[in-house]
C-alpha positions in Angstrom: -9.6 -8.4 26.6 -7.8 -12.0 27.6 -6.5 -12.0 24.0 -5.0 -8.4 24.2 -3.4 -9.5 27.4 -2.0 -12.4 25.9 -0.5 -10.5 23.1 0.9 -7.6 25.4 2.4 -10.9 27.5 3.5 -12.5 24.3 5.2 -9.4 23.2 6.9 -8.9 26.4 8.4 -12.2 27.1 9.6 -12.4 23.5 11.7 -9.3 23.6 15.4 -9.5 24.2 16.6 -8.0 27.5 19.5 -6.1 25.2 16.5 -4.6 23.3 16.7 -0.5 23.2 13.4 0.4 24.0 14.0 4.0 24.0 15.3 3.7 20.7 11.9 2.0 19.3 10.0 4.3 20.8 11.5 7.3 19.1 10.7 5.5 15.9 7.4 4.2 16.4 7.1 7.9 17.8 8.3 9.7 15.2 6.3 7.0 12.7 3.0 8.0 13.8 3.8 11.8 13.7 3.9 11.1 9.6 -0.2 10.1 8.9 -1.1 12.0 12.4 0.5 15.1 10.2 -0.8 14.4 6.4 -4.6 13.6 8.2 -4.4 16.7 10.2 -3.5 19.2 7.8 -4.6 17.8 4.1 -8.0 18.5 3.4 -9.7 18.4 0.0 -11.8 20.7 -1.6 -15.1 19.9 -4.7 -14.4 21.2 -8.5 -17.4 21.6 -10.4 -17.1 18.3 -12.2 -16.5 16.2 -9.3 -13.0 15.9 -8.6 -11.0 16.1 -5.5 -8.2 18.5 -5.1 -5.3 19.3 -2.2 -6.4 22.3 -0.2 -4.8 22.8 3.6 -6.5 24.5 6.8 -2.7 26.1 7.1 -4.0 28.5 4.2 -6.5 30.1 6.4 -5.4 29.3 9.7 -1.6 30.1 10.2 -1.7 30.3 13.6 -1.4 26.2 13.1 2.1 27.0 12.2 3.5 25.2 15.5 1.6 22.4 15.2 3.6 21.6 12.2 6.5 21.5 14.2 5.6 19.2 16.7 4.7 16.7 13.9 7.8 17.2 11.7 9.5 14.5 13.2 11.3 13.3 10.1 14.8 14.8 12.2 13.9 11.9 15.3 13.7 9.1 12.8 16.6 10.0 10.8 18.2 10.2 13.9 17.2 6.7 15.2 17.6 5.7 12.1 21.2 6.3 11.8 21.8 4.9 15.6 19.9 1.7 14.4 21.9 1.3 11.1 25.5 1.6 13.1 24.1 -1.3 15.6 23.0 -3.5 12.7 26.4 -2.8 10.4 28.4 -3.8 13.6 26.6 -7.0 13.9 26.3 -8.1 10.3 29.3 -10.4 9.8 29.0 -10.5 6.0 30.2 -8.2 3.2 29.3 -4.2 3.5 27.8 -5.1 0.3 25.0 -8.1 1.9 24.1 -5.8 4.5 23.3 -3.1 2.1 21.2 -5.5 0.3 19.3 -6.1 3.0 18.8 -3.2 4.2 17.9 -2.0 0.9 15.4 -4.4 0.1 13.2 -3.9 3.3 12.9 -0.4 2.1 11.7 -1.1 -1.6 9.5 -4.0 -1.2 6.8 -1.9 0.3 7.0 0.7 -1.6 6.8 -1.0 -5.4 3.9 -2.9 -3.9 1.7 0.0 -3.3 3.0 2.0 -6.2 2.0 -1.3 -8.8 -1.5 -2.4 -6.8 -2.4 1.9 -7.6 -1.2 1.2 -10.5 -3.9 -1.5 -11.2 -6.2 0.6 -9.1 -6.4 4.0 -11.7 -7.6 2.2 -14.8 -10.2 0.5 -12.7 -11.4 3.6 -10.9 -11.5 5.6 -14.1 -12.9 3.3 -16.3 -15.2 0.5 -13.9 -16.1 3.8 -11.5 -16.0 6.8 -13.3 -13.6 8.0 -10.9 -12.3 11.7 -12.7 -9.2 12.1 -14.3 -8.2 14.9 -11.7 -9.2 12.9 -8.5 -7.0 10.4 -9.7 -4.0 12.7 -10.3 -4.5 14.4 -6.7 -4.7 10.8 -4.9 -1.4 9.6 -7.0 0.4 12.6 -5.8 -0.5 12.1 -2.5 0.2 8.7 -2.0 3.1 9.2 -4.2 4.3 12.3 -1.6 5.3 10.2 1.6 7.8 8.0 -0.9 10.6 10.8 -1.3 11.5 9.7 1.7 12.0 6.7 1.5 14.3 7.1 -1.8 16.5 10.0 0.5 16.5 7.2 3.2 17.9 4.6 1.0 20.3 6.8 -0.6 21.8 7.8 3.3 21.6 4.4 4.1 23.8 3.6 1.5 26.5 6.0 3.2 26.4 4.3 6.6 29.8 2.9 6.3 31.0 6.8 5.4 28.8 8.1 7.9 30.2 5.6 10.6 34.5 6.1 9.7 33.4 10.5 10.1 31.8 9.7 13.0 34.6 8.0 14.7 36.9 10.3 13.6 35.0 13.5 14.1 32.6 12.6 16.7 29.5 14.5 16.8 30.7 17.4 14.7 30.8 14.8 11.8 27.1 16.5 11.2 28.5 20.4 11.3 29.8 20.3 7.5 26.1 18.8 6.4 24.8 22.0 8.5 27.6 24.5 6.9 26.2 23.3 3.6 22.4 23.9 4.0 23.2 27.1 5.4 25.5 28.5 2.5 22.8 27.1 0.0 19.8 28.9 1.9 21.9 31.8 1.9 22.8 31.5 -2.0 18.8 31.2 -2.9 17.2 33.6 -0.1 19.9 36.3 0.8 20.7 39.3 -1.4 22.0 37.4 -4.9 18.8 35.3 -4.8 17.6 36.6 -8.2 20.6 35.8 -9.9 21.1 31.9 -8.2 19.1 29.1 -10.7 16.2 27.5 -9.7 17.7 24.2 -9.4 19.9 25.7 -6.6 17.6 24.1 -3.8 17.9 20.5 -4.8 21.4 20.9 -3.1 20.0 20.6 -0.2 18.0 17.3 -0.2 21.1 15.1 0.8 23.0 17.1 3.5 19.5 18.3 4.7 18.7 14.7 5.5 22.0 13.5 6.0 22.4 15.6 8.9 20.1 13.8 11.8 21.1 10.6 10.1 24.7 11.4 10.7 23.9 12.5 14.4 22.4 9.2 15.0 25.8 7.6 13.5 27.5 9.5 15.9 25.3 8.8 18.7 25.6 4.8 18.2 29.2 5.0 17.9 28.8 6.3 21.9 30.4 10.0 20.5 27.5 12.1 21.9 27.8 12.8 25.4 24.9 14.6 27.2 26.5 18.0 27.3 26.4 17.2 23.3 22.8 16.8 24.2 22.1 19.9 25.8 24.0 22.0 23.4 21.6 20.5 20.8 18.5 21.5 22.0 19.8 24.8 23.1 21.7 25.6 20.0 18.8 24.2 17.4 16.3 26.0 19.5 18.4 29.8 19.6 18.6 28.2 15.8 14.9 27.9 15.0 13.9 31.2 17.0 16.2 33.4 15.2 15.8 32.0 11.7 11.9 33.1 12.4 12.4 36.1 13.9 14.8 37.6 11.9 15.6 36.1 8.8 11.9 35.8 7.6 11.9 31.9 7.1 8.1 30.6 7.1 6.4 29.8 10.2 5.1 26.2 9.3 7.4 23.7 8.6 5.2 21.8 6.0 4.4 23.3 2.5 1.3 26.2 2.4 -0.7 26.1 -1.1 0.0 29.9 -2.2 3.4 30.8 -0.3 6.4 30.8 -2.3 8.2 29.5 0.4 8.8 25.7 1.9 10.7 24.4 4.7 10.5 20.7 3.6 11.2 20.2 -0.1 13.8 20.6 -0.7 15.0 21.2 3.5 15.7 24.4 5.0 18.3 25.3 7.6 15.1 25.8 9.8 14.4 22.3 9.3 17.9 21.2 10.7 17.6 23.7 13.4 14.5 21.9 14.8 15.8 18.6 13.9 19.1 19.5 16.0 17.0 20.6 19.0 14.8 17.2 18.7 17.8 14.9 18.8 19.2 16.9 21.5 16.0 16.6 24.0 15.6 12.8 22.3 18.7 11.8 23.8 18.5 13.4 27.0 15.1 11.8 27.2 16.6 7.8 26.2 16.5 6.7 29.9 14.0 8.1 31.2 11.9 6.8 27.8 13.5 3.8 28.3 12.2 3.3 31.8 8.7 4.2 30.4 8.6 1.4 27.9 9.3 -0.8 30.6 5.9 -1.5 31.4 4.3 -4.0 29.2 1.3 -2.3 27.8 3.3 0.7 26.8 6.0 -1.6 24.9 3.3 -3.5 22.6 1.8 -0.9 21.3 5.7 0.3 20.1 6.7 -3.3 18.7 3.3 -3.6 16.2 4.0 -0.1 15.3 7.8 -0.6 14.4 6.8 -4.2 12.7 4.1 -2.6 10.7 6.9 0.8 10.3 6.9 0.4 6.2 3.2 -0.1 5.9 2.0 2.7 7.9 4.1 5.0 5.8 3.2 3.7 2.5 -0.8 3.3 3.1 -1.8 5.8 5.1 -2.3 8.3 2.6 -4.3 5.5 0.9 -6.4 4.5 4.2 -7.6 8.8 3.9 -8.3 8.6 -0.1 -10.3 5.4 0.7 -12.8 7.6 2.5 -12.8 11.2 0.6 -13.2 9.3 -2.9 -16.5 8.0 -2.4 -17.1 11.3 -0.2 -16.9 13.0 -3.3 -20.1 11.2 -4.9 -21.6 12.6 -1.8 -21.2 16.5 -2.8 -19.0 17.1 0.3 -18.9 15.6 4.0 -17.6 18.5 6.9 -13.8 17.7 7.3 -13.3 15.5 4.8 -14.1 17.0 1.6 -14.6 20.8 1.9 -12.7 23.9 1.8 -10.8 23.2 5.6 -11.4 27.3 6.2 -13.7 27.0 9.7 -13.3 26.3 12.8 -15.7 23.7 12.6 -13.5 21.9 9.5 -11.0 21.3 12.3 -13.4 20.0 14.7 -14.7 17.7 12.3 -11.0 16.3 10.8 -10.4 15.5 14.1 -13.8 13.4 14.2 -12.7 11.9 11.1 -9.3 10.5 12.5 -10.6 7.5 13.9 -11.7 6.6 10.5 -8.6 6.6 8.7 -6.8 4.8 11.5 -9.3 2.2 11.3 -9.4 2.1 7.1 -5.1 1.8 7.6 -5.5 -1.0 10.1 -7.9 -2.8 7.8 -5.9 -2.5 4.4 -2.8 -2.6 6.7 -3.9 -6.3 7.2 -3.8 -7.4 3.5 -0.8 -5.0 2.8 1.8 -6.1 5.4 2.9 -8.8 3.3 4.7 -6.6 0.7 6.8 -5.8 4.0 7.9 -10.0 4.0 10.6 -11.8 1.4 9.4 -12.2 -1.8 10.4 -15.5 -1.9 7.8 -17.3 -3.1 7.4 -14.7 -6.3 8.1 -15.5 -9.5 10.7 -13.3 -11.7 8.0 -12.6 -13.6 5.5 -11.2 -11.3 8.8 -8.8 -9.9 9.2 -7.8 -13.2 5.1 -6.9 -13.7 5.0 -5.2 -10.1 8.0 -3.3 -11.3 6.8 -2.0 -14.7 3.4 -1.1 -12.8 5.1 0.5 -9.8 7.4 2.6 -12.8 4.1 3.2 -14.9 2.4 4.6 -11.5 5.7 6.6 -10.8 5.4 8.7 -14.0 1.8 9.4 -13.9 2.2 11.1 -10.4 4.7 12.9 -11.3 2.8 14.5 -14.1 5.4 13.0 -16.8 2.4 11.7 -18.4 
């Protein structure tokens, strides 16, 4: 208890007084809501020889539909994202093209280090633990899964100097043609000419899908979004949301549902900008009084150690769940963990199992964290090895292989 308090005092006397809290708290906030979501609603299910496969409690139980959209939070950190990237372009004092770099490089460290250690991992499962050909396919897709976004982020990053001349000449309706955009496309593959549109048509969306909150966040850190901004926000993306439900037939859960023909998240929907419009809106009225919040100590640590650890937490935690279900699987099946997630009491018992995977991410989370640091004591050798095994990973999850 006396070290905890030492940190939390640590923590708090090492934290500028300029720091935005609020800001950090959307993200850590918005951070959690990404393994609290994929632990929540992935479940696995037993094939005859063994192997694990990707089954969801969503398939049976729709009425889980708005819990979905309490965890889709991707719109918040896009949107603090974008505020945090205008702050640290203002303050960078070198070339557009050093700040990009480091940006950039923050982002991929992480991710080519869990992509090349599974990399190393498959052969030795397969081969040194029998681990089926199958399971190893479902766990390389999902770890693989929470990585599109980092590649989207990187790419939007890279239009932060775009994103911040709109938003000083356009103010916050910089974001209104990225909206226009995923609206005439969703309109193109889902309204009367569907049939004839190609199937590619959707990818069209990734970038202005994303883009959007990103952009708001531009917009907001360039001081262009007033309060009344705010409110119409929330009001508009929420008239948005309810209407694109109710009467244009978009599906209820904002994550993909095994079976429906339908998704919401990849590529984007407008129903996916409609509830990340409303989140910015409430997330911005809510800054002070968050703000406030954070003031107190033991609230604020818990934020900083989330936002430190931000890269590893998205690129492990899928691990940190596969580190329990695989051997699970020897066992013929555990209640909530591996199972078809069709009962009440699956639910009951995935929420038992939580505590688990937070404590498996914590504990890998402790040897992982360092792909997060420089690389400046690796050779140009080993960069080159992590990167082939990173690529070679890449194209076995993808099924290219």
């Amino acid at each position: 208890m006396t070290t905890l308090r030492t940190l939390v005092t640590r923590i708090e006397s090492g934290t500028p007084a300029h720091r935005d809290r609020a800001v950090d708290g959307l993200r850590a906030l918005a951070l959690l809501a990404v393994p609290t979501g994929h632990w929540l609603l992935g479940g696995f299910t037993l094939s005859a020889d063994g192997a694990i496969h990707n089954a969801s409690p969503l398939s049976t139980f729709g009425g889980l539909a708005p819990v979905s959209w309490v965890l889709q939070m991707l719109g918040i950190f896009f949107l603090v994202g974008g505020y945090a990237s205008v702050l640290s372009f203002r303050r960078h004092r070198g070339s557009t093209a050093e700040w990009l770099k480091g940006r950039l490089a923050r982002l991929g460290r992480p991710v080519l280090g869990v992509t090349a250690v599974w990399a190393a991992l498959l052969p030795a499962l397969h081969f040194g633990f029998g681990v089926p050909s199958d399971t190893l396919r479902t766990a390389s897709t999902l770890v693989i899964q929470p990585l599109w976004f980092v590649g989207v982020y990187t790419v939007v990053t890279a239009l932060t100097p775009y994103c911040v001349r709109a938003a000083r000449r356009l103010g916050v309706w910089a974001a209104a043609p990225l909206l226009g955009s995923v609206a005439v496309v969703d309109f193109l593959r889902y309204g009367p000419y569907a049939e004839a549109m190609p199937s590619w048509l959707s990818v069209l969306n990734i970038l202005p899908g994303w883009l959007f909150a990103y952009q708001l966040g531009v917009s907001w850190g360039e001081g262009r979004v007033t309060r009344r901004h705010a409110r119409a926000l929330l009001l508009g993306g929420a008239a948005l949301f309810a209407a694109l439900l109710v009467w244009f037939g978009y599906p209820a859960s904002m994550v993909g549902v095994p079976g429906e023909a339908r998704t919401n998240s990849h590529p984007p929907s407008l129903l996916v900008l409609a509830l990340a419009a409303a989140q910015s809106g409430a997330a911005i009225l809510l800054r002070d009084r968050l703000g406030r919040l954070l003031r107190r100590p033991a609230l604020w640590a818990p934020v900083v150690v989330i936002n430190l650890s931000a890269m590893t937490i998205l690129c492990w935690h899928q691990t940190a769940m596969l580190a329990a279900a695989i051997p699970a699987s020897y066992a013929g099946g555990l209640t909530g963990l591996i199972g078809p997630p069709d009962s009440v009491t699956w639910i009951l018992a995935r929420l038992a199992w939580m505590p688990v995977f937070a404590a498996l991410l914590l504990l890998i989370g402790r040897h992982a964290r360092g792909f997060e640091s420089p690389w400046t004591h690796t050779s140009t050798t080993r960069r080159a090895a992590a990167g082939a095994l990173a690529a070679g990973f890449a194209i076995f999850a993808l099924g290219l292989a």
